[in-house]
C-alpha positions in Angstrom: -16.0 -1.2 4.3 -13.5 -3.9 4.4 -9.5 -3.6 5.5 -7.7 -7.1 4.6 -3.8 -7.5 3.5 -3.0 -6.9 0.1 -3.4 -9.2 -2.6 -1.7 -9.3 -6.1 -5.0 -9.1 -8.0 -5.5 -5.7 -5.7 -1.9 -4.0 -7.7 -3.8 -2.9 -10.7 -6.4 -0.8 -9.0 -3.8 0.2 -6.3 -1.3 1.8 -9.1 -4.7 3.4 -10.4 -5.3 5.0 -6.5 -1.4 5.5 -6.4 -1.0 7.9 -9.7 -4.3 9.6 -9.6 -3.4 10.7 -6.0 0.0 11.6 -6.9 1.8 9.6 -4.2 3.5 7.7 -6.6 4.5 7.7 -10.3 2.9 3.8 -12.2 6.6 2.9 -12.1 7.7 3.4 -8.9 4.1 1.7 -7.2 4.1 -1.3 -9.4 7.7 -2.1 -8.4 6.5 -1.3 -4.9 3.2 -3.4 -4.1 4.9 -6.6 -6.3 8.0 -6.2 -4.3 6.1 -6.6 -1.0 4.3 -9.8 -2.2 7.2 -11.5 -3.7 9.9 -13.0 -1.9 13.2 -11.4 -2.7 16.1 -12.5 -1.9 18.0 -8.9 -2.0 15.0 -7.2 -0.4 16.0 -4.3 2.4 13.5 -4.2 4.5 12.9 -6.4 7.7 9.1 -6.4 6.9 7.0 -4.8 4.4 2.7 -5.2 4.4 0.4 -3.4 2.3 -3.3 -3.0 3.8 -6.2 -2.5 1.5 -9.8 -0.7 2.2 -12.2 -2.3 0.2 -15.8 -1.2 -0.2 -18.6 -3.7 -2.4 -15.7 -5.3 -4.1 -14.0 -2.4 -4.7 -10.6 -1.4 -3.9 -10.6 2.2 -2.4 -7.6 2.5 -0.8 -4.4 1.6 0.6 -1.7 1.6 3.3 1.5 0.2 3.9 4.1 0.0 6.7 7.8 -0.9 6.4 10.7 -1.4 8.6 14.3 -1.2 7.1 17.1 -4.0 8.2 19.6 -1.6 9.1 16.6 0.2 11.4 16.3 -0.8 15.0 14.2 -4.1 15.4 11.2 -1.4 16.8 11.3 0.9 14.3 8.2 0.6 12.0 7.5 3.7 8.8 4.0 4.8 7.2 5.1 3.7 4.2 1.7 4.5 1.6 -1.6 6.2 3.1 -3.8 6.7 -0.3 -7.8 6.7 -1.1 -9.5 6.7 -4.0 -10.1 10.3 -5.4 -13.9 9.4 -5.7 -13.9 8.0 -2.0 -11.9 10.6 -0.5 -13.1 13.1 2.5 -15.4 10.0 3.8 -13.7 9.2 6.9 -11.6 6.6 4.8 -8.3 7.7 6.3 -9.1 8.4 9.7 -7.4 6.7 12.4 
């Protein structure tokens, strides 16, 4: 298994992960993972990454961290935390 930042080929299969684990309706993840790629000008948060778990070419999973403006410059939030239903209860997650 792989862990490497996000790309925007990855937001298909991670909208896939997103709804079938019902962290997220397609709406609400697609607006999420090309918001955190794309360089907005009226974007709230301080940072935003998106981490990907990739296994034989695969994506299987994904996690993201963001930190609001208004937040205190050490403040950092679990943002996503998602695996594959077919991948899940592997030791995927675990920290």
């Amino acid at each position: 298994m792989k862990i490497r930042g996000m790309k925007f080929k990855d937001i298909k299969s991670l909208i896939e992960i997103a709804t079938d684990t019902d962290i997220a309706e397609k709406k609400e993840s697609k607006y999420d993972f090309y918001f955190s790629l794309k360089k907005i000008k009226m974007n709230p948060y301080r940072f935003e990454k998106f981490y990907v778990a990739e296994e034989k070419g695969k994506v299987i999973g994904v996690i993201g961290f963001q930190s609001f403006k208004w937040e205190p410059k050490s403040s950092v939030n679990l943002d996503w935390f998602a695996v594959d239903p077919e991948y899940q209860h592997r030791g995927i997650g675990m920290l």
